[in-house]
C-alpha positions, 0 to 999 in steps of 0.5 A: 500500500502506498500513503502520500504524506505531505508537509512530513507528517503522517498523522492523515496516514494514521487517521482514527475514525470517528467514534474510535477509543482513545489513542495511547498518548490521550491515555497517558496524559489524561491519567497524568493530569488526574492523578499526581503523575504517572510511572511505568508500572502504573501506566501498564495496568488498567485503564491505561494500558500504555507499554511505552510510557517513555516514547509516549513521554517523548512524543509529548514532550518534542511533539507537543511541546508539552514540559513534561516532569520527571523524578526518580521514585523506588517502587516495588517490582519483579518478585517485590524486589525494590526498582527505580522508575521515572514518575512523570507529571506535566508541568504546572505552567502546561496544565491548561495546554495539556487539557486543550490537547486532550479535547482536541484529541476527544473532539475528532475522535466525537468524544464530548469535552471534559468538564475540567473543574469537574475531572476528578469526580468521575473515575479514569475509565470513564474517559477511556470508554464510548458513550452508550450514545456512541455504540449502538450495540450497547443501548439496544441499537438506538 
């Protein structure tokens, strides 16, 4: 298959469809805006699935331009042996640029806006899933 990219980007080749679940990076940085940052282990499990965290990371911040922190923190991992991994939170001074994002991210894939003031009061997983509205399966096809 041959895809025509212009202007060096490929995100027309790698267009989701209307109506599609979040992409990886719209996971990773709403999971990093709700709670105070995010690590590798935390990223792997549910909702967020992400297995790249550093790449999503990178993405972000040379992509996006997003001031992405970071900070070395000991967890317990393999076998509940002590190990370091890297928490990262978006920075204070991007915060609102990070929500702007995510609701462009929402807006073409037909998703509603998050009510920021708000955010918190719903669990994680609900940004994460296709209203009832959105799948016709799940609402008996109305």
């Amino acid at each position: 298959m041959n895809v025509n990219i212009k202007n060096g980007s490929h995100a027309a080749a790698n267009h989701q469809p209307a109506l599609s679940l979040p992409t990886q990076m719209e996971r990773v940085l709403t999971a990093m805006l709700y709670d105070s940052g995010l690590n590798a282990q935390l990223a792997e499990k549910p909702p967020i699935f992400a297995r790249h965290l550093c790449s999503v990371i990178g993405a972000l911040s040379h992509r996006h331009h997003l001031l992405i922190n970071r900070l070395s923190e000991l967890v317990r991992g393999y076998a509940n042996q002590p190990v370091f991994l890297n928490r990262y939170w978006v920075d204070e001074s991007n915060v609102l640029k990070a929500q702007q994002l995510i609701d462009q991210w929402r807006q073409r894939r037909k998703a509603p806006p998050i009510d920021w003031p708000n955010f918190k009061n719903k669990p994680l997983e609900h940004y994460f899933k296709k209203s009832a509205i959105d799948n016709p399966i799940s609402n008996g096809g109305h």
